[in-house]
C-alpha positions in Angstrom: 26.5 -7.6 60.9 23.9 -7.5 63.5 21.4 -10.4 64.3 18.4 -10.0 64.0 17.6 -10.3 67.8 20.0 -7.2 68.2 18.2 -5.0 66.2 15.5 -5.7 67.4 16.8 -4.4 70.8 18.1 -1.2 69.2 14.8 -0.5 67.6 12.2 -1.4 70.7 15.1 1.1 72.3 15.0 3.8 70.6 11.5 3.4 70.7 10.9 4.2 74.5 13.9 6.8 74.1 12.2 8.9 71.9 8.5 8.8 73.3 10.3 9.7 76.8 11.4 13.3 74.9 7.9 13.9 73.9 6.6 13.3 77.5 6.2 9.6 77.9 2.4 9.7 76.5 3.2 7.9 73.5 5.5 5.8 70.9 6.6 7.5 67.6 6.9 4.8 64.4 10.4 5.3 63.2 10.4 6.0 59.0 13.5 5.9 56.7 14.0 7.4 53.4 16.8 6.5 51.3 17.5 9.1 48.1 18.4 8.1 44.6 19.2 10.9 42.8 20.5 11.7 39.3 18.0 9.8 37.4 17.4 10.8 33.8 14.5 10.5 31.7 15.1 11.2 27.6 12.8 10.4 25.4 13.6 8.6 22.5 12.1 9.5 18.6 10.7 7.6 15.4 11.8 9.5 12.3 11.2 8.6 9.3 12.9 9.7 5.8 11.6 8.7 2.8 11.7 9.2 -1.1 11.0 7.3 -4.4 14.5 5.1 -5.6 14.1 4.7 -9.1 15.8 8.2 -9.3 17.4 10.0 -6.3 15.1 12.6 -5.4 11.6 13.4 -3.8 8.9 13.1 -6.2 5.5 10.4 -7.1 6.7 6.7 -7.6 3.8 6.6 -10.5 3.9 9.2 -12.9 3.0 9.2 -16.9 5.5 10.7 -18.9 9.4 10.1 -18.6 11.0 13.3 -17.8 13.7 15.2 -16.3 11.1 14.4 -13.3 11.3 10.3 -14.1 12.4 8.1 -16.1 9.9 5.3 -15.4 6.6 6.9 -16.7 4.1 4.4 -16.8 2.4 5.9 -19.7 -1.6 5.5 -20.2 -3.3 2.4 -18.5 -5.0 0.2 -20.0 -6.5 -2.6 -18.2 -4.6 -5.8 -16.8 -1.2 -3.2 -16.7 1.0 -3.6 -13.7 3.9 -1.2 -12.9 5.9 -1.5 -9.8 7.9 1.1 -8.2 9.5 1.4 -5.1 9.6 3.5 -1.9 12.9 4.1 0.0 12.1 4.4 3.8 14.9 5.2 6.5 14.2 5.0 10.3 16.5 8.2 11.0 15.3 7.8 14.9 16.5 6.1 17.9 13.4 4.1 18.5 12.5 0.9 16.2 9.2 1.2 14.6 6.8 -1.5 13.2 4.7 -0.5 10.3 1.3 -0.7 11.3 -1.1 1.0 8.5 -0.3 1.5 4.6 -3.6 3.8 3.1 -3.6 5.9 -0.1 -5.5 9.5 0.3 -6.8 11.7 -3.0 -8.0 14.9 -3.7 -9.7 13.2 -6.9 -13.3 12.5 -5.2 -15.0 10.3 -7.5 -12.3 9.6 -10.1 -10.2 8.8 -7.5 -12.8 5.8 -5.9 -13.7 4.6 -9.6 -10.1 3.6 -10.3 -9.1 2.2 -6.5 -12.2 0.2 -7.5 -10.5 -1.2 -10.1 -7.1 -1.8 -9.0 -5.3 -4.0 -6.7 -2.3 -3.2 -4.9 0.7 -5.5 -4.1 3.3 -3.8 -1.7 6.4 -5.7 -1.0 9.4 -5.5 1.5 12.6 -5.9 -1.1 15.0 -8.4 1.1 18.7 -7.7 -0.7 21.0 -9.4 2.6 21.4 -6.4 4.1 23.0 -4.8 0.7 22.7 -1.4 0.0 21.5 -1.0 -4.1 22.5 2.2 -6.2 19.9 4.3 -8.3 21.0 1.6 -11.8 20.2 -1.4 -9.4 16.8 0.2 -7.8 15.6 1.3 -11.3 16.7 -2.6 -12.5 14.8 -3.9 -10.0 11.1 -2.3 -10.3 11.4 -2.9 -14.0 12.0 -6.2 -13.7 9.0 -7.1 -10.9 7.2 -4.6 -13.7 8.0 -6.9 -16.6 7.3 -10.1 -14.5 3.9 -9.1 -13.3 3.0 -8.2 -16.5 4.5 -11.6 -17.7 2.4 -13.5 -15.7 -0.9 -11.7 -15.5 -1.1 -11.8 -19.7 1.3 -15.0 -20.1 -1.2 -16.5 -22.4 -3.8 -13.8 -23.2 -7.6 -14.7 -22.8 -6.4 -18.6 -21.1 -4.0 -16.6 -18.5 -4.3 -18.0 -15.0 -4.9 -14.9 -13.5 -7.7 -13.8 -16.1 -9.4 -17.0 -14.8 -8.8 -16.1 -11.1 -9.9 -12.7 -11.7 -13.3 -14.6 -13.5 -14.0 -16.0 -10.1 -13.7 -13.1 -7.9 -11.5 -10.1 -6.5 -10.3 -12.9 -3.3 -8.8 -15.3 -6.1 -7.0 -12.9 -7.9 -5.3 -11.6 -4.8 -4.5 -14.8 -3.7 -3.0 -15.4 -7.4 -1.2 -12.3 -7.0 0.2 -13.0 -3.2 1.9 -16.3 -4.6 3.0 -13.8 -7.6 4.8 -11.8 -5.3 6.4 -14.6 -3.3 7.9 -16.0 -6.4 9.7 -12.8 -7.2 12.8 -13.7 -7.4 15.4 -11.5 -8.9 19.4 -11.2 -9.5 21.0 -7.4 -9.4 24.6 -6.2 -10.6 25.9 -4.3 -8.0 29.2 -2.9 -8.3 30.0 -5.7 -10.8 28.7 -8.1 -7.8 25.0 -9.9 -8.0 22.6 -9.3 -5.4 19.9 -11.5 -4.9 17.1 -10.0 -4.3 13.7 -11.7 -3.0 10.5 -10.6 -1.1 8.3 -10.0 2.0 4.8 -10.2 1.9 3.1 -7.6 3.3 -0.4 -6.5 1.5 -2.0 -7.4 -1.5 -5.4 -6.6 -1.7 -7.8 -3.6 -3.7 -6.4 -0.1 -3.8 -10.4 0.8 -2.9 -9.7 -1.0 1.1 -6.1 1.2 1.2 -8.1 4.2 -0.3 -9.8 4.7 3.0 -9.7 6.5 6.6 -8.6 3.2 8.5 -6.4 2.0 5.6 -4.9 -1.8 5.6 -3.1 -3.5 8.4 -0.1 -5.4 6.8 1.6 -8.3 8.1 4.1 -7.2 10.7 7.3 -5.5 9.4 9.6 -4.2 11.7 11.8 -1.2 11.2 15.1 -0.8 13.4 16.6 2.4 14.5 19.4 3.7 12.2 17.9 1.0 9.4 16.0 1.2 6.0 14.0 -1.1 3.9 12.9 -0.6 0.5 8.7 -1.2 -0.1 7.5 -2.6 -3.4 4.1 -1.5 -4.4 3.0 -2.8 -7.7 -0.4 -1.9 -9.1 -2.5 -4.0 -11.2 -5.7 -2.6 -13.2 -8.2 -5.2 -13.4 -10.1 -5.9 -17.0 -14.0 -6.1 -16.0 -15.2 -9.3 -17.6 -17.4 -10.8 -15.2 -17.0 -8.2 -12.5 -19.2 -5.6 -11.3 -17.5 -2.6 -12.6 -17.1 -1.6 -15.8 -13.6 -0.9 -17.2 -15.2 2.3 -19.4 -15.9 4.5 -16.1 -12.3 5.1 -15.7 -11.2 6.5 -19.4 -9.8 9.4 -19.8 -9.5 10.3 -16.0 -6.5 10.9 -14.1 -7.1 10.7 -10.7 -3.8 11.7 -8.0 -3.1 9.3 -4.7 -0.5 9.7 -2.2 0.7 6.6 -0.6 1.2 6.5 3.4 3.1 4.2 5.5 2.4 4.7 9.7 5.1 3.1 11.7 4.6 3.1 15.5 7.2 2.2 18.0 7.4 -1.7 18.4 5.9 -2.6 21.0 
């Protein structure tokens, strides 16, 4: 290895040496370039497949009528209902996403804002231990948040805790249905084996702030390549006692939403 006095030597050397073979009148700067080549760039991709898993094919998670379609319809709503269903996303990329924005569009116009006014909207991540659950389990599983949200939103009729959250304002009942949620707690045959099944948070608030251009922006949830995870969304109409819509505006409309999930690449 040379010191560094030695290379110095060299370099004021071959200094002089080559301003002599241009004529003396000046020093050239020596440069260096070293090459790295082979260097490929490949973008990686977010993909996203999803469907409804109460039965295995495309299709709405909330319909009416039970059909070759469905065989959860929710059937006509009166106020305080709750259904849950469920919606089966897989990250199909190489890239992990993070959900970032869950919004509900229509092509109902009016109908469509007089019944998001009325609603609220709980949407869950379903946490099963990494277990994968078969069309009997996923159909199990959003009748039984179904049955318990109904349970405790009209446990004891008119003295129901949630009638008396609701009395105070839209903010208490969310919070009531939040703690709802967290509670879930549910046990699943699958394969003859029980999977316990509990939740992660990640909105609850009025369908009328998801039915809108900027949507809601849940609590973080992140998505890994190759992975899926099954959202919850159970929706609650409200009664209107005390509150500043009434409950008659909504009869006999049917208004259509599509729910939307945005993941973007974690950052």
């Amino acid at each position: 290895m040379l010191s560094k006095k030695k290379m110095a030597t060299i370099a004021a050397t071959g200094m002089v040496t080559v301003g002599l073979l241009v004529g003396g009148a000046s020093f050239a700067l020596f440069t260096d370039t070293e090459a790295n080549s082979g260097n490929n760039f490949k973008a990686g991709t977010l993909t996203l497949d999803s469907h409804r898993h109460d039965v295995p094919i495309t299709g709405p998670m909330f319909y009416v009528n039970s059909d070759d379609a469905g065989r959860m319809g929710t059937g006509l709503w009166a106020p305080l209902d709750s259904h849950s269903r469920s919606m089966f996303i897989k990250n199909t990329g190489s890239l992990d996403g993070e959900l970032t924005r869950i919004f509900a569009s229509s092509a109902s116009g009016d109908e469509a804002a007089m019944f998001a006014e009325q609603a609220l909207v709980s949407v869950m991540v379903y946490e099963t231990g990494g277990v994968a659950l078969d069309e009997n389990a996923h159909m199990a599983l959003n009748k039984a948040a179904s049955d318990y949200f109904n349970r405790e939103i009209n446990a004891t009729g008119f003295g129901s805790d949630f009638r008396k959250e609701l009395a105070r304002g839209i903010q208490y009942a969310e919070a009531f249905l939040r703690q709802v949620a967290l509670d879930f707690k549910y046990s699943v045959n699958v394969d003859g084996t029980p999977v316990n099944v509990s939740v992660t948070d990640v909105y609850v608030g009025s369908l009328k702030d998801m039915y809108s251009s900027a949507g809601v922006g849940p609590t973080k949830i992140v998505l890994p390549a190759g992975q899926a995870l099954e959202l919850g969304f159970t929706v609650t109409l409200l009664d209107d006692k005390n509150q500043t819509f009434d409950n008659n505006d909504i009869k006999d409309i049917s208004p259509v939403y599509e729910f939307k999930t945005v993941f973007s690449q974690e950052q």
